[in-house]
C-alpha positions as CSV (number, residue, x, y, z in Angstrom):
1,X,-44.1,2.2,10.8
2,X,-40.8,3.6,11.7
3,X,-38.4,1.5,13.6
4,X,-38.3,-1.0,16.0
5,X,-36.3,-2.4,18.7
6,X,-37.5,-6.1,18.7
7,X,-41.2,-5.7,19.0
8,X,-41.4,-2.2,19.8
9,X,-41.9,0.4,17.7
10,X,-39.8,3.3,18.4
11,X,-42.1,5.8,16.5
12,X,-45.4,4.8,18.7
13,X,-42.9,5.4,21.5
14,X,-42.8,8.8,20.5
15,X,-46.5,10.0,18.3
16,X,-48.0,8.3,21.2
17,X,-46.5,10.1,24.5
18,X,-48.7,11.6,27.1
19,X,-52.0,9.5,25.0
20,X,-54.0,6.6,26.8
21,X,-54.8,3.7,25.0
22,X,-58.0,2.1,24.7
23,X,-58.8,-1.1,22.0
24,X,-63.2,-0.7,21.8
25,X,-64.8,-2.5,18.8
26,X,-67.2,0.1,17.7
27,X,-69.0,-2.5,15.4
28,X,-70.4,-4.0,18.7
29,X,-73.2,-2.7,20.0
30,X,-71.8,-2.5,23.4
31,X,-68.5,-0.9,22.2
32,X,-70.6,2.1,20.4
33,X,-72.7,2.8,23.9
34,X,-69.1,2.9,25.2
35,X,-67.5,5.3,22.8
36,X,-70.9,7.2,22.9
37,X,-70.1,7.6,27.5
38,X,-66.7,8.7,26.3
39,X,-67.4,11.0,23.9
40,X,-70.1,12.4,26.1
41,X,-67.7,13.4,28.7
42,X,-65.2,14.8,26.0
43,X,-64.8,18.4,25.2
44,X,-63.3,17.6,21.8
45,X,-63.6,14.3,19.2
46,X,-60.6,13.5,17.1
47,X,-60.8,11.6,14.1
48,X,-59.2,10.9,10.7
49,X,-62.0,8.3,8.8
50,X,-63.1,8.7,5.6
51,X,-66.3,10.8,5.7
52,X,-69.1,9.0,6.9
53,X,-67.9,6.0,8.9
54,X,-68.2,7.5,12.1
55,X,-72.6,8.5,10.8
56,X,-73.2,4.8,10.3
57,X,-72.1,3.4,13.4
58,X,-74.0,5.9,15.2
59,X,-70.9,8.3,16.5
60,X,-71.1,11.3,14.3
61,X,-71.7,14.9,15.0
62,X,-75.2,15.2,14.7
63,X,-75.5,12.1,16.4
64,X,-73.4,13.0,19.5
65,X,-74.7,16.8,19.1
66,X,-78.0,15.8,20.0
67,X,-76.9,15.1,23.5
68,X,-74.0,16.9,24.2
69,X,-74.2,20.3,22.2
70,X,-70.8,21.8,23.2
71,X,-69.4,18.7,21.2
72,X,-66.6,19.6,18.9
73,X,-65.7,17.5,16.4
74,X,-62.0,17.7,14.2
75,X,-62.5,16.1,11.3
76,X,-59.2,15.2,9.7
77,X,-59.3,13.5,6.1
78,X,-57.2,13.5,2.3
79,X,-60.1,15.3,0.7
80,X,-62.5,16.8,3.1
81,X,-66.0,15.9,4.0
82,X,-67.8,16.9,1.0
83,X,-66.9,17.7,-3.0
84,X,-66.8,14.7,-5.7
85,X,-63.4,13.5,-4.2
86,X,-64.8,13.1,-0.2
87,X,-64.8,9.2,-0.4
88,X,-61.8,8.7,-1.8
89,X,-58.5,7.2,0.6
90,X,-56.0,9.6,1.0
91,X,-52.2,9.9,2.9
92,X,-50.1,12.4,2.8
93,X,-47.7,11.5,0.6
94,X,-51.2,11.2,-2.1
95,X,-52.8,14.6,-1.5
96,X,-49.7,16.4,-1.9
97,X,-50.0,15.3,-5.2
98,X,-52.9,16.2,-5.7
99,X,-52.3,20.1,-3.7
100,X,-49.4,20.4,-6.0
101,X,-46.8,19.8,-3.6
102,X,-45.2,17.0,-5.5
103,X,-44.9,18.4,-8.7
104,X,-42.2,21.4,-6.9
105,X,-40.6,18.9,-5.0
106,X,-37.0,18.1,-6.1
107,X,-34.6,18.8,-9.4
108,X,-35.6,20.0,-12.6
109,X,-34.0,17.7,-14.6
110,X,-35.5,14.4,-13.2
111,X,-39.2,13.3,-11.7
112,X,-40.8,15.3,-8.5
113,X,-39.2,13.7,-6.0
114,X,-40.8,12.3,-2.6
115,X,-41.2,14.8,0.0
116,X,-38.6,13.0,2.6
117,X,-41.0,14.1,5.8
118,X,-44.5,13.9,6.6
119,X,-44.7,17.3,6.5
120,X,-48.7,17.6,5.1
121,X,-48.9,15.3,8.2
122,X,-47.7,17.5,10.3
123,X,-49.3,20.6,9.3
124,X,-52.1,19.0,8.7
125,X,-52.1,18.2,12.8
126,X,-51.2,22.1,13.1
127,X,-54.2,23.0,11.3
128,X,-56.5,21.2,13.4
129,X,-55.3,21.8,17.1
130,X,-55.7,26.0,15.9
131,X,-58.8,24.9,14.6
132,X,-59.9,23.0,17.8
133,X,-58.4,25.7,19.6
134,X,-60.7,28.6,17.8
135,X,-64.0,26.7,17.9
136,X,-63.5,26.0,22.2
137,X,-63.1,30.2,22.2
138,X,-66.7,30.4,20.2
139,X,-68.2,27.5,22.4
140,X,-66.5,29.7,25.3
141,X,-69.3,32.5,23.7
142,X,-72.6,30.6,22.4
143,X,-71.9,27.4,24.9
144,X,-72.3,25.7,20.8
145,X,-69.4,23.0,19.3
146,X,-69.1,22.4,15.3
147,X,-67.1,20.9,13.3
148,X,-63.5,21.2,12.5
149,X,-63.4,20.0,8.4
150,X,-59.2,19.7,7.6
151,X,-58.5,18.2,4.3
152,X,-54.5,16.9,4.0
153,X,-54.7,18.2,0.3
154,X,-55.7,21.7,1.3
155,X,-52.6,21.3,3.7
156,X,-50.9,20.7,1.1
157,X,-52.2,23.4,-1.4
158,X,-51.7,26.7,1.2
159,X,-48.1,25.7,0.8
160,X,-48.2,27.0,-3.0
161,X,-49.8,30.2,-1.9
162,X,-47.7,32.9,-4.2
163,X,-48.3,30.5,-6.9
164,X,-52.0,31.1,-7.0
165,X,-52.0,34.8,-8.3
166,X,-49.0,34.3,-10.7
167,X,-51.3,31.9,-12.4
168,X,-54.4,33.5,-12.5
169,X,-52.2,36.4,-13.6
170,X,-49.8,35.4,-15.6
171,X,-50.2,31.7,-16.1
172,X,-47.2,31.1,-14.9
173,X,-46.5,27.1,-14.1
174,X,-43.2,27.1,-11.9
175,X,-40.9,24.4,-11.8
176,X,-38.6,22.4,-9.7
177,X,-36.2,24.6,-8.9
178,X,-33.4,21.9,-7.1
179,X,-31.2,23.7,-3.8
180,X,-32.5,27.4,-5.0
181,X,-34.8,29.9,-3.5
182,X,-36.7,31.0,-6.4
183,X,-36.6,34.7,-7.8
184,X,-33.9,34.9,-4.9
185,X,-30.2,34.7,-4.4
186,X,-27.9,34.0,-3.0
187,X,-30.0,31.4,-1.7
188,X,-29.0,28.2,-1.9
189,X,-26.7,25.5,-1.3
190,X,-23.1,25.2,-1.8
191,X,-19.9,23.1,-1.8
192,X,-17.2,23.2,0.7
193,X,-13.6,21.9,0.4
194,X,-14.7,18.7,2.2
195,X,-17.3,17.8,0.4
196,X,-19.9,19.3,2.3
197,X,-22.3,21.8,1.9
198,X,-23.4,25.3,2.9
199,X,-26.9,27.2,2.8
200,X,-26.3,30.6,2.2
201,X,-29.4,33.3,2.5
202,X,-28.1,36.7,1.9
203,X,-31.4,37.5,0.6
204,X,-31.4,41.6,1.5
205,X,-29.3,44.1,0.0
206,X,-27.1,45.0,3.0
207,X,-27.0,41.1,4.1
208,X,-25.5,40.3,0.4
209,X,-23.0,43.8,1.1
210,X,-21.6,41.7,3.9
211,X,-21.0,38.2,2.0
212,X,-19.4,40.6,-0.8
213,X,-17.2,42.1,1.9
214,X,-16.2,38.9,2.9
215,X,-15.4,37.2,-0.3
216,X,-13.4,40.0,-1.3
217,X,-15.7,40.7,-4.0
218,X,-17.6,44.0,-3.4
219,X,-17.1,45.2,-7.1
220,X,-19.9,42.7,-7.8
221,X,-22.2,45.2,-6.3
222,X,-21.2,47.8,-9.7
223,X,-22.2,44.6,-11.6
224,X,-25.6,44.5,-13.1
225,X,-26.6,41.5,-13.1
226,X,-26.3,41.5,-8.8
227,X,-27.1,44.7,-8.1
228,X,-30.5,44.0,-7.0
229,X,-32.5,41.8,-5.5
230,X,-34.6,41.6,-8.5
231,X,-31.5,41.3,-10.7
232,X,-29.7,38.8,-8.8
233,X,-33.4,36.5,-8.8
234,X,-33.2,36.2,-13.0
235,X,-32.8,32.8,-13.8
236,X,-29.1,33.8,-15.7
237,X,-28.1,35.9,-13.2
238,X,-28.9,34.0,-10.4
239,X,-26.8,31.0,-12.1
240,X,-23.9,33.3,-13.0
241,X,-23.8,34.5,-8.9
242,X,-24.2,30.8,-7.5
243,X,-20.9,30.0,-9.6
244,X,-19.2,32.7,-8.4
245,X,-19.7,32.0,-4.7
246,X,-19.1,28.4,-5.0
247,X,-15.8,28.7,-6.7
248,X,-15.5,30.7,-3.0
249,X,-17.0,28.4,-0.7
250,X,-14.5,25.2,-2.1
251,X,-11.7,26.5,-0.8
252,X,-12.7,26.4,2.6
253,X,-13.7,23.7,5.3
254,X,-17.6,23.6,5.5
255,X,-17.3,24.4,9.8
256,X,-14.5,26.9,9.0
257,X,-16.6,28.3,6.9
258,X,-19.8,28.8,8.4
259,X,-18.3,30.3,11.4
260,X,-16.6,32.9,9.0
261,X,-20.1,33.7,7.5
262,X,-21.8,33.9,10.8
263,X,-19.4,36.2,12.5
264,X,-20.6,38.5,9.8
265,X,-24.1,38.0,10.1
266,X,-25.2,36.6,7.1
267,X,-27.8,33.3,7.8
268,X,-25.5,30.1,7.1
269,X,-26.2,26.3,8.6
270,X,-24.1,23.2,7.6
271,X,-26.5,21.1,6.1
272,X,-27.1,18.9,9.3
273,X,-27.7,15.0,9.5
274,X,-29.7,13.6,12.8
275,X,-25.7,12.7,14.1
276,X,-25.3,16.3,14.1
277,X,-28.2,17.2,15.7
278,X,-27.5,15.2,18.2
279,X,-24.3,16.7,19.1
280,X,-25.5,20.6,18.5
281,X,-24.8,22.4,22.0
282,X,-28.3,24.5,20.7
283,X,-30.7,21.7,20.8
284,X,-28.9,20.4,24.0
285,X,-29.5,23.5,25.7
286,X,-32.8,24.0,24.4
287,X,-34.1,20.7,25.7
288,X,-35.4,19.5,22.2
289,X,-33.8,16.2,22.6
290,X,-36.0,14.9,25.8
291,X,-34.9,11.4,27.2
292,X,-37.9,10.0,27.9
293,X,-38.6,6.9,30.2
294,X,-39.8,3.4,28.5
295,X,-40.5,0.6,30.2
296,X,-38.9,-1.9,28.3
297,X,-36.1,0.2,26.7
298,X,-34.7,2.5,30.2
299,X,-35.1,5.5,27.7
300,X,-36.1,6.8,24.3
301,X,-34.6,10.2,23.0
302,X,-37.3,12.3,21.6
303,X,-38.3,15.3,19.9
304,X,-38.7,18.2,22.8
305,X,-41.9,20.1,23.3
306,X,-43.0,23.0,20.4
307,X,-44.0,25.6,21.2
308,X,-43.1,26.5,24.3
309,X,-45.4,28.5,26.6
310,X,-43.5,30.5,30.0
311,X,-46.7,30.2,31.9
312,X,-47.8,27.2,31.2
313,X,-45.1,24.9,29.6
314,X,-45.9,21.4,28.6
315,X,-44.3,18.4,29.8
316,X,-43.9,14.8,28.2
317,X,-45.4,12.7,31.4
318,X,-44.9,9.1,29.8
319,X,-43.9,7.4,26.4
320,X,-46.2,5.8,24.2
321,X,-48.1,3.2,25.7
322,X,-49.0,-0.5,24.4
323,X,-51.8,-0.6,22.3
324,X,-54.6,-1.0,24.7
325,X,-52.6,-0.6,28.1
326,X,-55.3,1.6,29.2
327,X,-58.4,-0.1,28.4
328,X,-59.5,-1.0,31.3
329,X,-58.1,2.1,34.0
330,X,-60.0,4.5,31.1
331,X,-63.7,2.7,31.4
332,X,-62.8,2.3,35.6
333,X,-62.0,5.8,36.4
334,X,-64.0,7.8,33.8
335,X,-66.7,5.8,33.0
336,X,-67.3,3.9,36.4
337,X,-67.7,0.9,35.0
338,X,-67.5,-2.1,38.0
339,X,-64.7,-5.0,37.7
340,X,-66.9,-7.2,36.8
341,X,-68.9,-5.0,34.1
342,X,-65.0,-5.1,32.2
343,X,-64.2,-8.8,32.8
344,X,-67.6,-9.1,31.1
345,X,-66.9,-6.7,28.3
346,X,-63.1,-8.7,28.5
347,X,-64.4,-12.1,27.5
348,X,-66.9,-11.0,25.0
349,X,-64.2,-9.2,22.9
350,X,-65.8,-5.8,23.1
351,X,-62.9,-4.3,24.7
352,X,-59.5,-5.7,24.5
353,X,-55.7,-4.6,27.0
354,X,-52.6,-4.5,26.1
355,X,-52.1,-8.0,27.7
């Protein structure tokens, strides 16, 4: 996935920093008494199967429970581990379907669009570290693990949360709604003289006062339609108000421009590309660019640490590694396992390097 430079992927690079890497077949018999030593030596099991796999080769809570109680195990899967759905493949991209994601995603007028970013993915991962995170501080009490059940479509779904009463309630079935903030506005994007855009949130009373103030147009706070926030979120009104700033907005430059709207405090951002980002002073002085060391490549930019702790701040120790690079250093130094033990292990394709 992602891109490569020759034979390197570029994304592994980055999803893979700071992990070891080690190939075991678990359908071996040898492989499963290996992941068995690991895992019983492990404060927490990570996995994404589908429900089940991990129970028939032996490795599943219960199984791995029985000797090591304190086990926790995060669970990660499209539909969860139980309900009629459980066995069914799942990505991202499917369960937000299916958690309603898709259907808001893009312009009214045309089909729900793909969510550009993995971003079930990635709360999905957010889910489950504060997940893993709350079941160490009840081990930390009863000295007991359990399991950590996150579902990528129930990701998906808490992202509709004000949705749920309003349909219960009033059966309402919202819509794309394109660039705009629904039931809110100004809150959206608009044009700039060089065919740009801004994002403009002057979503309070006294925020919108100061975009009024300066456009020149504070007699639109006598006007009904705007003078509200619940006035200025009807569909009509809202549509009548994003006219009237962006016949503003397209007489200026879009940088001009947002650094008139943030000298008067009123949230504003050019609508950035990755170029940009790249040359922000911000996310250069906030270290969220990290050059990382790579052995093949001198260096691989990637994304900086979140979040960031003063005590105790993380650190990117080394880039993603080869797929299996570890293997062998893993069973050695955790395991104890003698040279000759992984030659063995080597040769009859139960383990496998990087090499």
């Amino acid at each position: 996935m992602g891109s490569h430079v020759g034979d390197i992927s570029l994304y592994a690079a980055s999803i893979l920093r700071n992990k070891r890497s080690v190939v075991i077949d678990l359908k071996s018999e040898q492989g499963r008494k290996l992941a068995l030593a690991l895992m019983a030596g492990a404060d927490i099991v990570l996995e994404n199967n589908r429900p089940g796999v991990l129970e028939r080769l032996g490795l599943g809570y219960e199984q791995v429970s029985a000797q090591h109680p304190g086990i926790i195990f995060v669970r990660i899967s499209g539909y969860g581990q139980d309900g009629p759905y459980a066995q069914r493949p799942g990505y991202g991209a499917i369960c937000e379907a299916v958690g309603g994601v898709r259907h808001m995603t893009g312009d009214p007028d045309r089909p729900p669009a793909r969510v550009a970013l993995a971003t079930t993915d990635y709360l999905t991962s957010v889910y489950a570290a504060f997940g893993a995170m709350g079941a160490l501080r009840s081990r930390d009490r009863t000295g007991q693990g359990q399991v950590v059940d996150v579902a990528l479509y129930e990701t998906a779904f808490t992202q509709l949360e004000p949705l749920v009463p309003a349909y219960q309630k009033l059966k309402k079935i919202p819509m794309r709604v394109g660039a705009n903030l629904p039931s809110m506005a100004p809150n959206s994007l608009y044009p700039t003289r060089d065919n740009n855009y801004l994002l403009i949130a002057a979503n309070s009373n006294a925020t919108f006062e100061r975009l009024l103030k300066l456009m020149d147009r504070l007699d639109l706070l006598d006007d009904t339609r705007f003078c509200s926030i619940r006035a200025r979120g009807q569909k009509p009104n809202m549509t009548d108000l994003d006219a009237i700033i962006s016949a503003w907005t397209r007489q200026y430059d879009a940088v001009e421009l947002e650094q008139m709207i943030i000298a008067v405090e009123v949230p504003v951002s050019r609508v950035y590309t990755i170029a940009d980002i790249f040359d922000d002073p911000h996310y250069q002085a906030r270290g969220m660019i990290a050059d990382v060391p790579h052995p093949q490549l001198a260096s691989v930019a990637q994304v900086g640490i979140v979040p960031r702790l003063s005590a105790t701040p993380g650190s990117i120790r080394f880039t993603g590694p080869d797929l299996g690079a570890d293997t062998v250093s893993v069973l050695r130094d955790e395991l104890g396992i003698d040279d000759q033990t992984i030659e063995d292990l080597l040769r009859d394709g139960v383990i496998a390097t990087g090499h």
